[in-house]
PyMOL Python script that loads the backbone (N, CA, C, O; Angstrom):
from pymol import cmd

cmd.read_pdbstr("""\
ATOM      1  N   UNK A   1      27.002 116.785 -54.211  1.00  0.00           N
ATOM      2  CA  UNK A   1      27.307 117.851 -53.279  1.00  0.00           C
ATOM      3  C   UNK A   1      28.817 118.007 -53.080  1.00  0.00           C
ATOM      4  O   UNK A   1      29.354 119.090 -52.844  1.00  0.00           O
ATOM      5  N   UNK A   2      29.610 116.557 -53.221  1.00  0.00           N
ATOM      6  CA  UNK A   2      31.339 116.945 -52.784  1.00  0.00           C
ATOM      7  C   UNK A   2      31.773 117.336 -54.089  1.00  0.00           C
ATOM      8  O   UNK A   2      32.752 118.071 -54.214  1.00  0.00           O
ATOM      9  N   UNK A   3      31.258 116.995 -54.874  1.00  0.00           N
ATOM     10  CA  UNK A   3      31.725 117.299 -56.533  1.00  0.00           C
ATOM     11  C   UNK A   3      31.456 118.802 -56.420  1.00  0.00           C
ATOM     12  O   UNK A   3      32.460 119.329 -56.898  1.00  0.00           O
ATOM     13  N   UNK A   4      30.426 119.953 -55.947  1.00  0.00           N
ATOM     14  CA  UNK A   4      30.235 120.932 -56.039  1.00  0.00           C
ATOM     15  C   UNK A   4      31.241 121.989 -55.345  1.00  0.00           C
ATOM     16  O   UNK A   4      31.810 122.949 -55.864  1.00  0.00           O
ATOM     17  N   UNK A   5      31.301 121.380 -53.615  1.00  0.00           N
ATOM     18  CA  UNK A   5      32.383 121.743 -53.330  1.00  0.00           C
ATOM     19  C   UNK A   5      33.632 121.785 -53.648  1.00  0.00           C
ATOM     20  O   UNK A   5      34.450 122.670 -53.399  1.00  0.00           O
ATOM     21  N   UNK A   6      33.816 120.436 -54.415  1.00  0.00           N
ATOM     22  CA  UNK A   6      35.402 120.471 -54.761  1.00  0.00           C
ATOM     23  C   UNK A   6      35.717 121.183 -56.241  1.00  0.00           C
ATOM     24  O   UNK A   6      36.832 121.104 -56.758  1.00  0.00           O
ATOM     25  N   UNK A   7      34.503 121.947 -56.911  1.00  0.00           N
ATOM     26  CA  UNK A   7      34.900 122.565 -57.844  1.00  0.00           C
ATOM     27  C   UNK A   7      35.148 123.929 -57.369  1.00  0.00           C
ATOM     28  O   UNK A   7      35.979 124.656 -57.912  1.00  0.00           O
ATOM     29  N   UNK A   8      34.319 124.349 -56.190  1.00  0.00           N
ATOM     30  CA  UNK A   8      33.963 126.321 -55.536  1.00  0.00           C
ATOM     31  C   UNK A   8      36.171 125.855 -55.208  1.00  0.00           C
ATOM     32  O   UNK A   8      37.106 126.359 -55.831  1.00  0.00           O
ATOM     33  N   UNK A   9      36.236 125.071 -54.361  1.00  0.00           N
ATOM     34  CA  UNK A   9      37.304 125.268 -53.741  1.00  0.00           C
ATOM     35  C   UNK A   9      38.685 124.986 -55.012  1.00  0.00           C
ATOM     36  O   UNK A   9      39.792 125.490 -54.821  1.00  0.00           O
ATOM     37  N   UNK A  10      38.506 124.467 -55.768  1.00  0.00           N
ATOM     38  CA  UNK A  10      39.585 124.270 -57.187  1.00  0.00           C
ATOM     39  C   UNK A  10      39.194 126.038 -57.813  1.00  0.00           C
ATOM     40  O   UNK A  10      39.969 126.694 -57.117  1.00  0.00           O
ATOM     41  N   UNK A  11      38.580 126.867 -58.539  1.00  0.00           N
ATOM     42  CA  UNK A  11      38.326 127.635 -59.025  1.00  0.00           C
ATOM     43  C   UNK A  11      38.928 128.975 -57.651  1.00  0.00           C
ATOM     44  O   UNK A  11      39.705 129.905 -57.869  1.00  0.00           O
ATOM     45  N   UNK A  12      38.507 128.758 -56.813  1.00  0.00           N
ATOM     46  CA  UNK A  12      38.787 129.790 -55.662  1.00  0.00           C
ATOM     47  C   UNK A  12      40.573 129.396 -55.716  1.00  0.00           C
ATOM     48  O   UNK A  12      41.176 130.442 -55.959  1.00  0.00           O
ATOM     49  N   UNK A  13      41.519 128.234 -55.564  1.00  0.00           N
ATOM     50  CA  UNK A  13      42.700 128.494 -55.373  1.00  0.00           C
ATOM     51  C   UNK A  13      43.358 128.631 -56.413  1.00  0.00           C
ATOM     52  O   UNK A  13      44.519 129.027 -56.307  1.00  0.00           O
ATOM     53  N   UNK A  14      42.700 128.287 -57.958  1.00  0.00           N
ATOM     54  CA  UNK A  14      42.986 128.854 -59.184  1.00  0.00           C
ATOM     55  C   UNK A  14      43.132 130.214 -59.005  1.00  0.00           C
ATOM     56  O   UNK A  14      44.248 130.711 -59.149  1.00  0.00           O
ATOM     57  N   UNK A  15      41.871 131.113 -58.620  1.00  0.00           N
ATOM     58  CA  UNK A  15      41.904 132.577 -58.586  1.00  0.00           C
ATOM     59  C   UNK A  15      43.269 133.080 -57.869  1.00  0.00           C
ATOM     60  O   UNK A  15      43.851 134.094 -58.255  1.00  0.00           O
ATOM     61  N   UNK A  16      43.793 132.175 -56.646  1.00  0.00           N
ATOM     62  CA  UNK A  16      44.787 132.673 -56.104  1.00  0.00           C
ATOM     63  C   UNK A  16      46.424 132.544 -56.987  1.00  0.00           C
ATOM     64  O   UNK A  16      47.311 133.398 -56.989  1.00  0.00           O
ATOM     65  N   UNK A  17      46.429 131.512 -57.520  1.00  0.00           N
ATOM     66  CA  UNK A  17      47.212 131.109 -58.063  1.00  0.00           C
ATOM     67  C   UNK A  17      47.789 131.773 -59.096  1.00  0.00           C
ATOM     68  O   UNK A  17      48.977 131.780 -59.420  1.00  0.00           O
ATOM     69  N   UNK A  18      46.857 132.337 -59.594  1.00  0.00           N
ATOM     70  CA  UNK A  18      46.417 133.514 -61.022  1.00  0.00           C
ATOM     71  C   UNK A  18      47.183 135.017 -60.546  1.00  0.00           C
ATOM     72  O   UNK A  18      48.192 135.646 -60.866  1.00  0.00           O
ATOM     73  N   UNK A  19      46.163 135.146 -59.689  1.00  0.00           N
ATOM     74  CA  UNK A  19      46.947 136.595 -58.599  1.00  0.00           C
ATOM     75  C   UNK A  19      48.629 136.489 -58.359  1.00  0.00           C
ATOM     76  O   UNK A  19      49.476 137.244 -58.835  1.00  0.00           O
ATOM     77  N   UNK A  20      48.853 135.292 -57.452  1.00  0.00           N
ATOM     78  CA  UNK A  20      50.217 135.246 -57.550  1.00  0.00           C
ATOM     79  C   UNK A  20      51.191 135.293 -58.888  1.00  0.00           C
ATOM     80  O   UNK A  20      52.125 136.095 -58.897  1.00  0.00           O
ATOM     81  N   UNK A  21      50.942 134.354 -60.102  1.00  0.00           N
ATOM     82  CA  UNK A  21      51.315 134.952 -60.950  1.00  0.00           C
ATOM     83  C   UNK A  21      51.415 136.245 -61.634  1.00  0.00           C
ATOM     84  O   UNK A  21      52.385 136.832 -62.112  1.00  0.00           O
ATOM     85  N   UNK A  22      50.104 136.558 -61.559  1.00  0.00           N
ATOM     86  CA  UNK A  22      50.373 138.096 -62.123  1.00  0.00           C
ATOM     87  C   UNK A  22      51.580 139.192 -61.497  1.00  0.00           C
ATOM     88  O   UNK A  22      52.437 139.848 -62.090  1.00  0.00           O
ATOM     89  N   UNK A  23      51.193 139.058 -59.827  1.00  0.00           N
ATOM     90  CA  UNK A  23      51.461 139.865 -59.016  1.00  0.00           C
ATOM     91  C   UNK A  23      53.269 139.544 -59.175  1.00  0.00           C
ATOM     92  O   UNK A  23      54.020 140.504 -59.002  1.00  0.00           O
ATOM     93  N   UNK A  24      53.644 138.679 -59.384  1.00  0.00           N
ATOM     94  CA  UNK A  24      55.129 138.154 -59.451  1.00  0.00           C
ATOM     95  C   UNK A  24      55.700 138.692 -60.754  1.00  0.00           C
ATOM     96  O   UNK A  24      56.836 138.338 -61.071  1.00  0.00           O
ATOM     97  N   UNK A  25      54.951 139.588 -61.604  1.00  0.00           N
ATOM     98  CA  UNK A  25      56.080 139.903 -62.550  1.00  0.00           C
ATOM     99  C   UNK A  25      55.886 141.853 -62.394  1.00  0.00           C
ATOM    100  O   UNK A  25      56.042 142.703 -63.270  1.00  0.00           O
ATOM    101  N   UNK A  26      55.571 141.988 -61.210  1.00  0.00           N
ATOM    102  CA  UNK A  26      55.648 143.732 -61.270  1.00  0.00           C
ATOM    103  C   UNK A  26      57.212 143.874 -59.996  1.00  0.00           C
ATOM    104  O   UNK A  26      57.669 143.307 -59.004  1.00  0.00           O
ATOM    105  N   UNK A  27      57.514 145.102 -60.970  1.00  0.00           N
ATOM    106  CA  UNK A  27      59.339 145.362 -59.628  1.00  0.00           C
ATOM    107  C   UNK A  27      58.557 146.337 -58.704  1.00  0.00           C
ATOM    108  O   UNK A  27      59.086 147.444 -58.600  1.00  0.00           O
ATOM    109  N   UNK A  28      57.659 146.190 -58.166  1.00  0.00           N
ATOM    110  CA  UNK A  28      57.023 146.926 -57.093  1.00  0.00           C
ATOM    111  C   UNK A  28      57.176 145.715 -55.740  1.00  0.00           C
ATOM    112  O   UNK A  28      56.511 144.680 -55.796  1.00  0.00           O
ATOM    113  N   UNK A  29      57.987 145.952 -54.722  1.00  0.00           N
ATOM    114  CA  UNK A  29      58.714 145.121 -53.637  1.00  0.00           C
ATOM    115  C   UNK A  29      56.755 144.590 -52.821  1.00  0.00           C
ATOM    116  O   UNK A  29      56.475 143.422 -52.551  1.00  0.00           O
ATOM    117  N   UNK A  30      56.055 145.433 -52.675  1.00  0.00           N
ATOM    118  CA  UNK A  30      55.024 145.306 -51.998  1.00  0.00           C
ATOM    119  C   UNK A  30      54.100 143.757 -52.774  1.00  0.00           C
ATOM    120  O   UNK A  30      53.574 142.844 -52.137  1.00  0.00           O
ATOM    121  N   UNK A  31      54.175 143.928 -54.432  1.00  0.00           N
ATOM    122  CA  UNK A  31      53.424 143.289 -54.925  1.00  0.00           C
ATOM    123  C   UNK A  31      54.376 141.846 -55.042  1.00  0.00           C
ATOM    124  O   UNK A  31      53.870 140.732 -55.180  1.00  0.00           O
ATOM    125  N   UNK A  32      55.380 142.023 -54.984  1.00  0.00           N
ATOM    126  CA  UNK A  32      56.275 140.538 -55.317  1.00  0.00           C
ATOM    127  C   UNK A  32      56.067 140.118 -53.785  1.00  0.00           C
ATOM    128  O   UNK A  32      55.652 138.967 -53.654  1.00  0.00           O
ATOM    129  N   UNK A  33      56.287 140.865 -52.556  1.00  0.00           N
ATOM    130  CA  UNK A  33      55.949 139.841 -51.242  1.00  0.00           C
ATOM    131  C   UNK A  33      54.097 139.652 -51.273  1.00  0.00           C
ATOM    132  O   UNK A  33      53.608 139.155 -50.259  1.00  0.00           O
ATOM    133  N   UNK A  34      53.005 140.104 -52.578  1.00  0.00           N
ATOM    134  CA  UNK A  34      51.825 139.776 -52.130  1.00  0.00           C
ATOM    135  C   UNK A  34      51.961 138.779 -53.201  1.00  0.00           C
ATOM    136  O   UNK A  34      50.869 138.593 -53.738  1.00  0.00           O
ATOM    137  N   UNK A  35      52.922 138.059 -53.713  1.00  0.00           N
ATOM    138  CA  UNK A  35      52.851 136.715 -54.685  1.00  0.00           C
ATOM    139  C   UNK A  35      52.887 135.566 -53.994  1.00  0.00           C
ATOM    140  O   UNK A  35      52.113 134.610 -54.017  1.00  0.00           O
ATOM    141  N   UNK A  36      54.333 135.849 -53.083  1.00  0.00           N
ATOM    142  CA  UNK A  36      55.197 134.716 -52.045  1.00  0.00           C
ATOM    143  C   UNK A  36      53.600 134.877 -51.493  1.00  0.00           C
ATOM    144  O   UNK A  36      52.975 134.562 -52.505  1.00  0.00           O
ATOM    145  N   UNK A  37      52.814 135.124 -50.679  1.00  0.00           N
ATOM    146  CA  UNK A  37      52.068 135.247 -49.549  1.00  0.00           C
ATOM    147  C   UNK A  37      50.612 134.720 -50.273  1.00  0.00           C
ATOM    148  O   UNK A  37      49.816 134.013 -49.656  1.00  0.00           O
ATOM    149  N   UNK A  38      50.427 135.096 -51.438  1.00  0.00           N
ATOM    150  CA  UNK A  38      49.077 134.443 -51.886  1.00  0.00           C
ATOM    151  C   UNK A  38      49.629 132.934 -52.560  1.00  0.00           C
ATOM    152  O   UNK A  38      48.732 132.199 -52.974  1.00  0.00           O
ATOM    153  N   UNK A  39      51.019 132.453 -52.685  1.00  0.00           N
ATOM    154  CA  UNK A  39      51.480 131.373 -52.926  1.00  0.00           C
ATOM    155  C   UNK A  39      51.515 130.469 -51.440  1.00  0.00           C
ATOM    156  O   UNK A  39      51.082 129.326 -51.293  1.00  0.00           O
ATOM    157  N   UNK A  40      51.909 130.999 -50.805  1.00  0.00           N
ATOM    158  CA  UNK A  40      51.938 130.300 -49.304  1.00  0.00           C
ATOM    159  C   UNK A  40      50.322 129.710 -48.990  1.00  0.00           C
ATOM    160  O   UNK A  40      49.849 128.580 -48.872  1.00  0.00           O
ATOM    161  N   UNK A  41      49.801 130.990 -48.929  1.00  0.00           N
ATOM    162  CA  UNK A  41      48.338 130.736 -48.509  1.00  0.00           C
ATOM    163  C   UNK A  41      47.566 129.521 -49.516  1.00  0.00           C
ATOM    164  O   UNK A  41      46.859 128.639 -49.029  1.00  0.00           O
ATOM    165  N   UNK A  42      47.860 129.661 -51.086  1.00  0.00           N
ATOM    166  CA  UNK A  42      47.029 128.504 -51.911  1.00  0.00           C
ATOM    167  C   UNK A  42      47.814 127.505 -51.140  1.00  0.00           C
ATOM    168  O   UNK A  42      47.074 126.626 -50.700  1.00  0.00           O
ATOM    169  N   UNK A  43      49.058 127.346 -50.829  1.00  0.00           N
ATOM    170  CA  UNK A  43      49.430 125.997 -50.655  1.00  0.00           C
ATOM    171  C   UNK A  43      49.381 124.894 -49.628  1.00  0.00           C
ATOM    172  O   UNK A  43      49.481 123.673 -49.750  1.00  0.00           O
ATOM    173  N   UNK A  44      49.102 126.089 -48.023  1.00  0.00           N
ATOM    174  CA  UNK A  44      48.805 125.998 -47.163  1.00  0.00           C
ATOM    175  C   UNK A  44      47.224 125.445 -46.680  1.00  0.00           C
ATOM    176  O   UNK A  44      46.887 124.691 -45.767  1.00  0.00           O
ATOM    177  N   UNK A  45      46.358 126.242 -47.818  1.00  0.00           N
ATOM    178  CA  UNK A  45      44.778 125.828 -47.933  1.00  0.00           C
ATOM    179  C   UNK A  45      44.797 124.383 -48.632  1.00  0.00           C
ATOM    180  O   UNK A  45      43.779 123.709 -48.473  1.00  0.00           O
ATOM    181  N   UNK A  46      45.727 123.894 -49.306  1.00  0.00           N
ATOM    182  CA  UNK A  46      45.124 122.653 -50.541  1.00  0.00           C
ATOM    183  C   UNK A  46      45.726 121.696 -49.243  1.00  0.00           C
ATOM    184  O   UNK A  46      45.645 120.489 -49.469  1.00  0.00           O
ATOM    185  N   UNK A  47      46.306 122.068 -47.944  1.00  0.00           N
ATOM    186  CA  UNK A  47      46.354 120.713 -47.450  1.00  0.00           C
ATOM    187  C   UNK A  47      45.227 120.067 -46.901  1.00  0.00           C
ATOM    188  O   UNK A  47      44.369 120.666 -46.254  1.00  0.00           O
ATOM    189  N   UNK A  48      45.207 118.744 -47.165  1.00  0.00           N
ATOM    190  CA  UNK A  48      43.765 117.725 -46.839  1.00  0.00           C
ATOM    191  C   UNK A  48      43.820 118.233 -45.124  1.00  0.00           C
ATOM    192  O   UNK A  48      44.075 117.119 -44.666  1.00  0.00           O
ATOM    193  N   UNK A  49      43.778 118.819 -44.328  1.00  0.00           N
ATOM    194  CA  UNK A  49      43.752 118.426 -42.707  1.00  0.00           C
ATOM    195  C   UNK A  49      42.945 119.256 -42.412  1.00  0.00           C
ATOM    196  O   UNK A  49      42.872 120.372 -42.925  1.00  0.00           O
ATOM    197  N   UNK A  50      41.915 118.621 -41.160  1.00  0.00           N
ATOM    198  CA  UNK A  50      40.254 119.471 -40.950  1.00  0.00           C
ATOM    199  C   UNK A  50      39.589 120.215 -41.821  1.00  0.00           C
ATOM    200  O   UNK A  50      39.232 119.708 -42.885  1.00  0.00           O
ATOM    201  N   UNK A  51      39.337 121.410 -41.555  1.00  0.00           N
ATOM    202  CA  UNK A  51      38.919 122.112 -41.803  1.00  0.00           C
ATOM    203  C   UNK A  51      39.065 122.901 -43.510  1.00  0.00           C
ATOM    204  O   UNK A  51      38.254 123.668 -44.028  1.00  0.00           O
ATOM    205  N   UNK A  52      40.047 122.520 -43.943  1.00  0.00           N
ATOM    206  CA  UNK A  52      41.043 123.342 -44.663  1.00  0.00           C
ATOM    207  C   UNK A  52      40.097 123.080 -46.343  1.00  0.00           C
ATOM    208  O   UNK A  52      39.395 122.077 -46.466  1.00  0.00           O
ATOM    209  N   UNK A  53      40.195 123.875 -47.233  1.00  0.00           N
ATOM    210  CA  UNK A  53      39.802 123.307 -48.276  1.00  0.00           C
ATOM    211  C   UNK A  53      40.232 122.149 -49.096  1.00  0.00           C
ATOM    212  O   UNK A  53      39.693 121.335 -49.846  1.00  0.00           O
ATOM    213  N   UNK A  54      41.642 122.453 -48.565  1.00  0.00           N
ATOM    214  CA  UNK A  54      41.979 120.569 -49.177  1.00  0.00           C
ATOM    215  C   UNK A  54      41.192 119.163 -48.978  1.00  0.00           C
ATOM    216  O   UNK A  54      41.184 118.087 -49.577  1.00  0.00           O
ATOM    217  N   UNK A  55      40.566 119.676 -47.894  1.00  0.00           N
ATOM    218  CA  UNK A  55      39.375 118.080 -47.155  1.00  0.00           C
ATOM    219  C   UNK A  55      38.797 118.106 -48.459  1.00  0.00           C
ATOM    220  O   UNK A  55      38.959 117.210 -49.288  1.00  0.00           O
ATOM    221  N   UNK A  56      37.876 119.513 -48.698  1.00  0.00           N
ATOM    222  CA  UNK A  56      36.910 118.997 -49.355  1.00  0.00           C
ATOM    223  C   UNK A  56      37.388 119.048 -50.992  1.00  0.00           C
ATOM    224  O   UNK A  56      36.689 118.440 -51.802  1.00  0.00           O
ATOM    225  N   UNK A  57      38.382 119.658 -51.378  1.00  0.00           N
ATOM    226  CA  UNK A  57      38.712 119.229 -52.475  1.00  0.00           C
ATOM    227  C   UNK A  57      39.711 117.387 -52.713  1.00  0.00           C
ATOM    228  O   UNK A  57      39.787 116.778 -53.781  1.00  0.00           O
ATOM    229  N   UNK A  58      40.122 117.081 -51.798  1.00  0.00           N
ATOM    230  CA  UNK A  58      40.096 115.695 -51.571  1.00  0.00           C
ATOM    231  C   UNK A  58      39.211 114.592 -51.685  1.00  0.00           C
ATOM    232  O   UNK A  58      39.254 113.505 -52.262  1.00  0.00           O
ATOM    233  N   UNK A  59      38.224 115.317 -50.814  1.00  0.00           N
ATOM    234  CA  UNK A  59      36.630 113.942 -50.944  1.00  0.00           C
ATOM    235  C   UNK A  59      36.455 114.601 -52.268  1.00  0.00           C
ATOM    236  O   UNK A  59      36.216 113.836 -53.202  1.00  0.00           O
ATOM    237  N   UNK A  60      36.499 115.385 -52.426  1.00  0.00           N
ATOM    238  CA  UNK A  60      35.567 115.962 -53.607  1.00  0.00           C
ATOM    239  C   UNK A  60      35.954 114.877 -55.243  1.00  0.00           C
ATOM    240  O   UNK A  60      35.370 114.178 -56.071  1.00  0.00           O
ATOM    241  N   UNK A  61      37.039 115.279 -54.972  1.00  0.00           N
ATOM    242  CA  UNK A  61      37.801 114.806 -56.517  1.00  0.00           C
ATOM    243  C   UNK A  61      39.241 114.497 -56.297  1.00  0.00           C
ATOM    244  O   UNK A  61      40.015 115.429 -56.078  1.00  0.00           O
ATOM    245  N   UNK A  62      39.593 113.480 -56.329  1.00  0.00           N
ATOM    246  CA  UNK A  62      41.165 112.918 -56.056  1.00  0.00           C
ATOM    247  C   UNK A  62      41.948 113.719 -57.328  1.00  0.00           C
ATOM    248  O   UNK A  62      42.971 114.402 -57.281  1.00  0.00           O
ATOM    249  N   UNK A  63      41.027 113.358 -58.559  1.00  0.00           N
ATOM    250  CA  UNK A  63      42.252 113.927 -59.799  1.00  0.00           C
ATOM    251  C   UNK A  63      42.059 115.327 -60.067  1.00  0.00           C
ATOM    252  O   UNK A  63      42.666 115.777 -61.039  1.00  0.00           O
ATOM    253  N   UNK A  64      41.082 116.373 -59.164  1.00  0.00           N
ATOM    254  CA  UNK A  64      41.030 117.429 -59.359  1.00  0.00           C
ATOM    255  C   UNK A  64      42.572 118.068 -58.772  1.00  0.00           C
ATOM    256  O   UNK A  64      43.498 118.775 -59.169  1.00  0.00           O
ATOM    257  N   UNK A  65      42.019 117.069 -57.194  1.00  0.00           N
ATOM    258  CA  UNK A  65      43.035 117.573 -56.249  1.00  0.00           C
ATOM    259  C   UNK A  65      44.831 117.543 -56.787  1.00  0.00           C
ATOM    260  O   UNK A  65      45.772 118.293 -56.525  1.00  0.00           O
ATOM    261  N   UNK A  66      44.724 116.460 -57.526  1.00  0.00           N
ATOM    262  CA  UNK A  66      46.316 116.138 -57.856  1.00  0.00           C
ATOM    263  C   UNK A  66      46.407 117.514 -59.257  1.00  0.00           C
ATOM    264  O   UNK A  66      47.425 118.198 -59.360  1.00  0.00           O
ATOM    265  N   UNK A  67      45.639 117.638 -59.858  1.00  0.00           N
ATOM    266  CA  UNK A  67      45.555 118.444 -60.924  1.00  0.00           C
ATOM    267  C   UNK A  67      45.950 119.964 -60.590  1.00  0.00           C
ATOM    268  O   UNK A  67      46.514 120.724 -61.377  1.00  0.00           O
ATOM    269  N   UNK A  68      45.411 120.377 -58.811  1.00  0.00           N
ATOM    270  CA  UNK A  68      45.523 121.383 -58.109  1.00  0.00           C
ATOM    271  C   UNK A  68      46.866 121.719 -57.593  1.00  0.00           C
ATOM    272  O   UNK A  68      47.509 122.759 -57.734  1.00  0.00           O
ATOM    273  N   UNK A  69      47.178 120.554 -56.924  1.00  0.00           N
ATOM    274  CA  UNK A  69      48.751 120.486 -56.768  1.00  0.00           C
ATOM    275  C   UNK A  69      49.888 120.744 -57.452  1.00  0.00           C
ATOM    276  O   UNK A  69      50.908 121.307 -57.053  1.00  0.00           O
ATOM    277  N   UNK A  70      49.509 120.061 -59.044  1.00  0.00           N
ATOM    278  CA  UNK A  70      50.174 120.412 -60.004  1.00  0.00           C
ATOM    279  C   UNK A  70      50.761 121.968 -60.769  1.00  0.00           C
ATOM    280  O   UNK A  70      51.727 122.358 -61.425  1.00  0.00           O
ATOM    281  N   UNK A  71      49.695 122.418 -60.289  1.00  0.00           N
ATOM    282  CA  UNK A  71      49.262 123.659 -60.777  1.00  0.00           C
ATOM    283  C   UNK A  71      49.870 124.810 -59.770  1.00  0.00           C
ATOM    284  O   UNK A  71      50.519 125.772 -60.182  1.00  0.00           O
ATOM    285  N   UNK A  72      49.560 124.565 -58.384  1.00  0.00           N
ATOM    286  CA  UNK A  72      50.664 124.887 -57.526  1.00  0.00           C
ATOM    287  C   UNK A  72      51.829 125.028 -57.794  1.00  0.00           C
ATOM    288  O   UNK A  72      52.336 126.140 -57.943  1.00  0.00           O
ATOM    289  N   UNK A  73      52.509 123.846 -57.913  1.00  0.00           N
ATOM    290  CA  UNK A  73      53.961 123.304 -58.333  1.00  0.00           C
ATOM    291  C   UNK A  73      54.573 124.650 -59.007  1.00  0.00           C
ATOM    292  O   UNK A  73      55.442 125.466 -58.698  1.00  0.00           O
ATOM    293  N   UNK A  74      53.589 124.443 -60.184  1.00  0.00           N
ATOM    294  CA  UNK A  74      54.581 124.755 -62.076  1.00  0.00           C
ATOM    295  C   UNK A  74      54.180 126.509 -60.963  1.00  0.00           C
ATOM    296  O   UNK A  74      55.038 127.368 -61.168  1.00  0.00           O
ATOM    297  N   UNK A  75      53.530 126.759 -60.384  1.00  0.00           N
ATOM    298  CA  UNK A  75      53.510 128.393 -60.094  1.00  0.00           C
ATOM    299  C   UNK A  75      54.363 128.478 -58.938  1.00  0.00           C
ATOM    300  O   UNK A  75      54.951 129.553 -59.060  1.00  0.00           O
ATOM    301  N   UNK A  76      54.693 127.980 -58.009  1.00  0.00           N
ATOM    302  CA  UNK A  76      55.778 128.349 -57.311  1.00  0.00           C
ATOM    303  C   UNK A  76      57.340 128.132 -58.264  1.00  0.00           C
ATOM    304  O   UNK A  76      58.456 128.497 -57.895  1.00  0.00           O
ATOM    305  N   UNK A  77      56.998 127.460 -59.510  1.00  0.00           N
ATOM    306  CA  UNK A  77      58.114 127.279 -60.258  1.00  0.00           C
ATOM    307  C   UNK A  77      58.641 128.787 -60.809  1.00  0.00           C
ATOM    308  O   UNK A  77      59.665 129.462 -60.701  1.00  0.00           O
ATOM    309  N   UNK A  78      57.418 128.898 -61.417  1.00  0.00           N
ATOM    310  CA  UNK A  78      57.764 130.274 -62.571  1.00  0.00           C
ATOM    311  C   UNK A  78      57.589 131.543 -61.359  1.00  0.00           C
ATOM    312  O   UNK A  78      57.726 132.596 -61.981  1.00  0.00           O
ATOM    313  N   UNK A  79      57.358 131.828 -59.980  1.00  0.00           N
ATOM    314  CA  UNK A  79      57.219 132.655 -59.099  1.00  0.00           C
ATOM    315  C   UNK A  79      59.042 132.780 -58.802  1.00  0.00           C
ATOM    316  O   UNK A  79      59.655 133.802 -58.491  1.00  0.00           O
ATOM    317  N   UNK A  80      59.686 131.183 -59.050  1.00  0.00           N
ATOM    318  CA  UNK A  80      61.060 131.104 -58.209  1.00  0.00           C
ATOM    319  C   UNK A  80      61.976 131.640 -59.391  1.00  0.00           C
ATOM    320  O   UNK A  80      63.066 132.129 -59.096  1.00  0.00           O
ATOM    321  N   UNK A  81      61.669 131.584 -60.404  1.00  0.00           N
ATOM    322  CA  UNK A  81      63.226 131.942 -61.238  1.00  0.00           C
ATOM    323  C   UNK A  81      61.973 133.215 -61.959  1.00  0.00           C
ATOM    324  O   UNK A  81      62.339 134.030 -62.806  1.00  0.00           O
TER     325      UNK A  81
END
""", "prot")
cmd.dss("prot")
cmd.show_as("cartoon", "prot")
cmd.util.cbc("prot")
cmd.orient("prot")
């Protein structure tokens, strides 16, 4: 059951992650602040505290979670330059 959850919640902040990339290479001012903002939000959700999907991608899978983070990272990377 945490293995199930922690895949809905890895695939769901993938989807975001995806969006932000895309959305970060158009010169439309509206879509580059909906990159920063769907980047905030994945990064803000993967934290482990209550409620948040990070809990359950935490119990779920430790090396998913670090795998998630990672993935974060390299996209606020290529979002920044």
């Amino acid at each position: 059951m945490e293995w199930d959850d922690a895949l809905v919640v890895f695939y769901s902040t993938l989807a975001v992650l995806l969006l932000s990339i895309i959305t970060s290479f158009s010169s439309v001012p509206f879509l580059e602040n909906l990159a920063k903002y769907s980047l905030f939000y994945a990064v803000s959700n993967l934290l482990p505290i209550g409620m948040l999907d990070g809990t359950k991608l935490f119990f779920g899978s430790r090396p998913l979670f670090a795998f998630t983070w990672i993935l974060a990272i390299i996209t606020a990377l290529t979002i920044a330059l």
